[in-house]
C-alpha positions in Angstrom: 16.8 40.9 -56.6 15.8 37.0 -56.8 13.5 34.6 -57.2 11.5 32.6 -54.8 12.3 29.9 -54.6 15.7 30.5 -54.0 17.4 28.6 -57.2 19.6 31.8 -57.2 20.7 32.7 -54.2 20.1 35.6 -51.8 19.7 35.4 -48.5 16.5 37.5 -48.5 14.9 34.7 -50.9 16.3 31.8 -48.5 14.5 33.4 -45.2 11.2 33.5 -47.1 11.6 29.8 -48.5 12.4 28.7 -45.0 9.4 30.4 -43.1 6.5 30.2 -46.2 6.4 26.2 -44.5 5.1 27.2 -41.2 3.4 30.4 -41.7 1.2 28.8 -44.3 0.2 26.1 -42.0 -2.2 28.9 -40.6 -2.2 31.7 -43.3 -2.8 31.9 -46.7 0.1 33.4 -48.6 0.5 35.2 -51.6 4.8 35.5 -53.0 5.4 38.3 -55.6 9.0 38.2 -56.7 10.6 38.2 -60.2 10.6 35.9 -63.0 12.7 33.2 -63.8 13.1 31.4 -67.0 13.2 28.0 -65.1 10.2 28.7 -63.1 6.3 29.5 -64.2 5.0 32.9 -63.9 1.9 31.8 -61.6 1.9 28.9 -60.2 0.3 26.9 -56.7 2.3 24.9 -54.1 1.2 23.5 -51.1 -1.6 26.0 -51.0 1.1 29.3 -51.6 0.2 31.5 -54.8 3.4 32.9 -56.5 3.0 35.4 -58.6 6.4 36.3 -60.5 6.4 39.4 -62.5 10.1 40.9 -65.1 12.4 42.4 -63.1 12.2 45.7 -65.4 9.4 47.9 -63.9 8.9 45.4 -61.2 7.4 47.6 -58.9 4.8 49.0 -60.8 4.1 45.3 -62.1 3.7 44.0 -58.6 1.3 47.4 -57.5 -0.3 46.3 -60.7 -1.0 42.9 -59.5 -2.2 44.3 -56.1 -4.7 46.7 -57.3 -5.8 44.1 -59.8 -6.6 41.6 -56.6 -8.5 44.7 -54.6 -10.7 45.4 -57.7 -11.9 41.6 -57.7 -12.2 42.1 -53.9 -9.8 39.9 -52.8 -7.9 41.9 -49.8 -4.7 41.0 -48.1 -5.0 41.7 -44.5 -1.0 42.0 -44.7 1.3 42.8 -46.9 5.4 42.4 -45.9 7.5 44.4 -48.5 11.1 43.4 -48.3 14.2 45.7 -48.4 13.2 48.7 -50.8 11.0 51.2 -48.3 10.4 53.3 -50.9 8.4 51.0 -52.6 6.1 50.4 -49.8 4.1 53.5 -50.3 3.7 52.3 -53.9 2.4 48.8 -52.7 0.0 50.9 -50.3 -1.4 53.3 -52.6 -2.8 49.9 -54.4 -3.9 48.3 -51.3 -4.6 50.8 -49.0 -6.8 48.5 -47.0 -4.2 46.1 -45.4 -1.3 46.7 -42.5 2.2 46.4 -43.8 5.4 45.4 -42.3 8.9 46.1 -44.0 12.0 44.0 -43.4 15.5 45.9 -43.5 18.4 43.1 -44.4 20.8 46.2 -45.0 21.2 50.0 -44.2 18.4 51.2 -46.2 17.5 54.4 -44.3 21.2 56.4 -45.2 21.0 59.4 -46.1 22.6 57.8 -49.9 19.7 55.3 -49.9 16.2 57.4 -48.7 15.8 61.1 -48.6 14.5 62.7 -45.0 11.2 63.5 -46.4 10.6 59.7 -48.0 12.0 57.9 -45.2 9.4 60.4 -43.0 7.0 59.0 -45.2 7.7 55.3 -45.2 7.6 55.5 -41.2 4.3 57.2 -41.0 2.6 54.5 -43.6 4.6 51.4 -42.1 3.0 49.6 -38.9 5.9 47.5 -38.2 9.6 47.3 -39.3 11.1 44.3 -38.8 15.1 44.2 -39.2 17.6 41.3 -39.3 19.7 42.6 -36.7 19.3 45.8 -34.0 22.2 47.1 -35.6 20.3 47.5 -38.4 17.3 49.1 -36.2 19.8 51.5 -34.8 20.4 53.0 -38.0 17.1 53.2 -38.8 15.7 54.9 -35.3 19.3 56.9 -34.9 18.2 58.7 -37.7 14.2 58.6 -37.4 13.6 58.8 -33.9 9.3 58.5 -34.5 10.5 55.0 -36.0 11.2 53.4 -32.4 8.1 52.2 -31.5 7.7 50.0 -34.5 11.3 48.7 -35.1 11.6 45.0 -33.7 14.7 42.8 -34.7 14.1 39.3 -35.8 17.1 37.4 -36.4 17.0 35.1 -39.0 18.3 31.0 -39.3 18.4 27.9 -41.3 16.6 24.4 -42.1 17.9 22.5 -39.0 17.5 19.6 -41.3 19.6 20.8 -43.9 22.4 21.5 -41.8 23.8 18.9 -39.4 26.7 18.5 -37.3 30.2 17.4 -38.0 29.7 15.1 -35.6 26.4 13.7 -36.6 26.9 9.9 -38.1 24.4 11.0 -41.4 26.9 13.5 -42.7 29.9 10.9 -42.0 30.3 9.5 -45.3 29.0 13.0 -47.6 32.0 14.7 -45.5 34.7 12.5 -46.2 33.5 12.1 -49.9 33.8 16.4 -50.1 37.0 16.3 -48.3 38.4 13.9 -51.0 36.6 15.7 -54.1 38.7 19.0 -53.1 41.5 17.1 -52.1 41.7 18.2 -48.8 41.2 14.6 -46.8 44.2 14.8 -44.5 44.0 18.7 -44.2 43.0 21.0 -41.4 40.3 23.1 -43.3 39.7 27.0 -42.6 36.4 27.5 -44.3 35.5 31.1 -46.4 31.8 31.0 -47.7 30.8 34.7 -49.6 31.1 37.1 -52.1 34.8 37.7 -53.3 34.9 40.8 -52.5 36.8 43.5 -50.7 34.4 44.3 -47.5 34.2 40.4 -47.2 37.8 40.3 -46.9 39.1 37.3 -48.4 42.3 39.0 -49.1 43.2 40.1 -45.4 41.7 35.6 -44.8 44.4 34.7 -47.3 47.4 36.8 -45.9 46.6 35.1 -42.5 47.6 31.9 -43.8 50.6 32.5 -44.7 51.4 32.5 -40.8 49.0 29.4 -40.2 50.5 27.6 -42.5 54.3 28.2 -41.3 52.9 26.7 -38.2 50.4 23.8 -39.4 52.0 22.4 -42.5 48.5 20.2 -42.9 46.7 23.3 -42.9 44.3 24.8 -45.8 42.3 27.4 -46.5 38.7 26.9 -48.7 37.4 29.6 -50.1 33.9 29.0 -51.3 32.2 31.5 -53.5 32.5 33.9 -56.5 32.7 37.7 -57.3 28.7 38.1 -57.0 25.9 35.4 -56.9 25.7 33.4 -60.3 29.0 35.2 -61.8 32.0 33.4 -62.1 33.7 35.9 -63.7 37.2 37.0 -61.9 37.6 40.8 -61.9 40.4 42.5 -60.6 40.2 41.8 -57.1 39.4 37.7 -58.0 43.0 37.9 -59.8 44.4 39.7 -56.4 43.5 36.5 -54.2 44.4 34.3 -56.7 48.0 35.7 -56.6 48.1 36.0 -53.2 47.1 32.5 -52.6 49.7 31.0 -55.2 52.1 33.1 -52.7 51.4 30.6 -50.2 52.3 27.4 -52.3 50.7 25.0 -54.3 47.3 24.0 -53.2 47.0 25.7 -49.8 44.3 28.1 -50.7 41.4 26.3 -52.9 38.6 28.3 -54.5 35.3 26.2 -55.6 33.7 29.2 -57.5 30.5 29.6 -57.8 28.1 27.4 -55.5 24.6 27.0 -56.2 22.2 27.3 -53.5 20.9 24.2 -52.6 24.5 22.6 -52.2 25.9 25.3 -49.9 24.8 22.9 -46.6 26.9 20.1 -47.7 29.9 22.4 -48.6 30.0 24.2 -44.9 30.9 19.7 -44.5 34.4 20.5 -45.6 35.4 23.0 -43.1 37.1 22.2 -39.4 37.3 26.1 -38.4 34.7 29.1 -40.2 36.0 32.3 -40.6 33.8 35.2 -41.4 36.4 38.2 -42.2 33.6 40.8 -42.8 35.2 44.4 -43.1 32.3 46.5 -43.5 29.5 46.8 -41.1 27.9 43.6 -41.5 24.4 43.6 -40.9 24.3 40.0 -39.5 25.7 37.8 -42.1 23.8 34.2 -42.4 26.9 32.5 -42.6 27.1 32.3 -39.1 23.5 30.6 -38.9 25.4 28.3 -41.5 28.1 27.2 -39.6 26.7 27.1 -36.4 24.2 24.7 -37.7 27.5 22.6 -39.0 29.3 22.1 -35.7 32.5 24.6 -37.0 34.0 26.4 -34.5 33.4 30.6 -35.6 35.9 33.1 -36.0 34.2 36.7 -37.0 34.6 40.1 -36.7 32.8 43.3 -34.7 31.3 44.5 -37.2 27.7 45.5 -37.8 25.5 42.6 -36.2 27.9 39.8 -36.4 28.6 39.9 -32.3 24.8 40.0 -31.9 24.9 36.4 -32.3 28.5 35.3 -32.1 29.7 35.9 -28.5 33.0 36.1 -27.6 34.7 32.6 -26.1 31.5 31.2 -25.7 30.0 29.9 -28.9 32.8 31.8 -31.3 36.2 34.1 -31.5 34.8 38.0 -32.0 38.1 39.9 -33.8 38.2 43.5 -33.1 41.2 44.0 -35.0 39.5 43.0 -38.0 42.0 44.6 -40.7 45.1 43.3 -39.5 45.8 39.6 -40.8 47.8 38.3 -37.7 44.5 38.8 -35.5 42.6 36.1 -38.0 46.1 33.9 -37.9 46.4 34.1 -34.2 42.1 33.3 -33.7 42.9 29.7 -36.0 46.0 29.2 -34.4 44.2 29.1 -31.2 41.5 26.6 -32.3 43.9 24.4 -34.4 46.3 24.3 -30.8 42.8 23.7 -28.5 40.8 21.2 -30.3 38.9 20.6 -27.0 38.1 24.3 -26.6 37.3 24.1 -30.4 34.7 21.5 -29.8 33.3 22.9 -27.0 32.8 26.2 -29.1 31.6 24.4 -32.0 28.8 22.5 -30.0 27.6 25.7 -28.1 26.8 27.1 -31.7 24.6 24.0 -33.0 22.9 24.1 -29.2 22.8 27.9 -30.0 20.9 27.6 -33.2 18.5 24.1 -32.0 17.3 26.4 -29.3 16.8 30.1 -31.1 17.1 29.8 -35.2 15.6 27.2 -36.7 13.4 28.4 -39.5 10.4 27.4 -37.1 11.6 29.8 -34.0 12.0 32.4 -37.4 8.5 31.8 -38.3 6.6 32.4 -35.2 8.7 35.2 -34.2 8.2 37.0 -37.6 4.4 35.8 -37.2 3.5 37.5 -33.8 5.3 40.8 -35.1 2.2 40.6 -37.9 0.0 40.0 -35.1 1.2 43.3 -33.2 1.3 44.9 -36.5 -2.7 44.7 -36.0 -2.9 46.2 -32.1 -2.1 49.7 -34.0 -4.6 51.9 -34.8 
């Protein structure tokens, strides 16, 4: 859980920072996330209200905050609960007044996460759920069938401003100055951007290169990110890659650590070929928005959502084989051999994104799913 907004991280906190600018053009919004020391506990912007309340007990603070708003008459005609369904029927106990949507950005109706009866509950009180991916529907309707009817996929994106093209002349100079700062100027650059950890699959990135490298001496693998967001800290798996990359030689695998937020744009900059090496069923990573919006040719895996968006030899490579190393090394090979098939891969992803996921296209999708939310009942 994070702030809004996002001086932290998450890519839940990013979506609402990118869409509060157009929605708010038309609506009035109220934000309730958590505190953070750097930011005020109330405060105004642009006409937005954030209300930030301590992460311990943040669910009863927040239903708090709403029944305090419906006692001075002050009714939302909406309220969109993020992530935790469970809560919803707290939130709508306070304000039983107002329709509610909830967003699903993971699997959160297993059978580990939300017992039968609750998730029976959260479906009957919900009027719309909105989820980042239809893979992440499916599990949701697969499992409670009554949910079909008010499941709806939108996708999310990224600040088309923030993110520009390799090839765009603006970024020219920034590039060449992050290529030098990592000291990787003359180098072919295959770009990691996540979480170190296992169902991310840095490792399985890392042991690819060892063939790449055999083959394109200039080559060199990025890897930007930490164990979780804000923690530097290397556990045992950080000192796994770490020794498996000084396997490859000096300097052929460079890690940046932790990135804050608002320079992860500029860093996808460094990159000539993104790999996404997601083992676990991904349920559409933002990564891929990311690098789209960069002009980098995408190498990902079928898994989860990621082949939603990333089609297969026409704005991306889609693995299949997605544990076994030599598939990744035989994608990058590709690209580094065909750097006219690269580019044309790379430019059908930034088309991809101009057309569909700009956080404006994000915004008036999510915006008429509220206005069907309303056709109910």
């Amino acid at each position: 859980m994070f702030t809004v907004p996002p001086i932290g991280g998450g890519a839940i906190q990013i979506l609402i920072n990118g869409v509060i600018p157009h929605i708010s053009n038309s609506h009035k919004l109220t934000v309730f996330c958590i505190t953070h020391s750097k930011l005020p506990d109330q405060e105004l912007i642009n006409g937005v209200e954030y209300i930030r309340v301590p992460r311990e007990n943040y669910v009863f603070n927040v239903g708090k905050e709403l029944a305090k708003k419906r006692s001075s008459k002050e009714y939302f005609d909406l309220v969109h609960v993020f992530n935790r369904p469970s809560d919803l029927l707290i939130y709508k106990t306070a304000m039983p007044e107002s329709r509610f949507v909830l967003s699903l950005h993971n699997e959160m109706f297993k059978e580990e996460k939300i017992s039968t009866q609750m998730g029976t509950l959260v479906v009957e009180a919900v009027d719309k759920i909105m989820t980042i991916s239809e893979y992440i529907g499916d599990s949701v309707t697969s499992r409670f069938p009554s949910a079909t009817g008010k499941v709806q996929a939108v996708y999310s994106g990224i600040d088309l401003n923030r993110y520009k093209p390799l090839w765009d002349k603006e970024v020219e100079a920034e590039r060449n100055t992050l290529r030098q700062k990592y000291g990787v100027n003359e180098k072919k650059v295959i770009l990691f951007v996540g979480r170190l950890s296992t169902v991310k699959g840095p490792d399985i990135l890392i042991e690819a290169m060892k063939q790449v490298i055999n083959k394109y001496k200039d080559s060199v693998l990025v890897v930007v990110g930490s164990k979780w967001f804000s923690d530097d800290r290397i556990d045992d798996f950080g000192l796994r890659l770490i020794q498996l990359a000084e396997s490859l030689g000096e300097n052929k695998v460079i890690f940046t650590g932790f990135v804050p937020p608002v320079e992860i744009p500029k860093l996808f900059l460094i990159g000539d070929i993104f790999v996404c090496s997601s083992q676990w069923q991904e349920p559409l990573a933002r990564v891929h928005y990311e690098a789209m919006g960069t002009g980098l040719p995408i190498i990902t895996t079928n898994r989860g959502g990621n082949a939603e968006i990333i089609k297969h030899f026409t704005n991306g490579i889609v693995i299949d084989d997605y544990t076994n190393p030599e598939a990744f090394a035989d994608s990058i090979s590709f690209l580094l051999s065909n750097e006219r098939k690269a580019d044309k891969l790379a430019r059908a992803g930034r088309a991809f994104v101009e057309t569909n996921f700009g956080f404006d296209h994000v915004a008036a999708r999510l915006e008429n799913l509220y206005l069907e939310s309303f056709e109910k009942k």
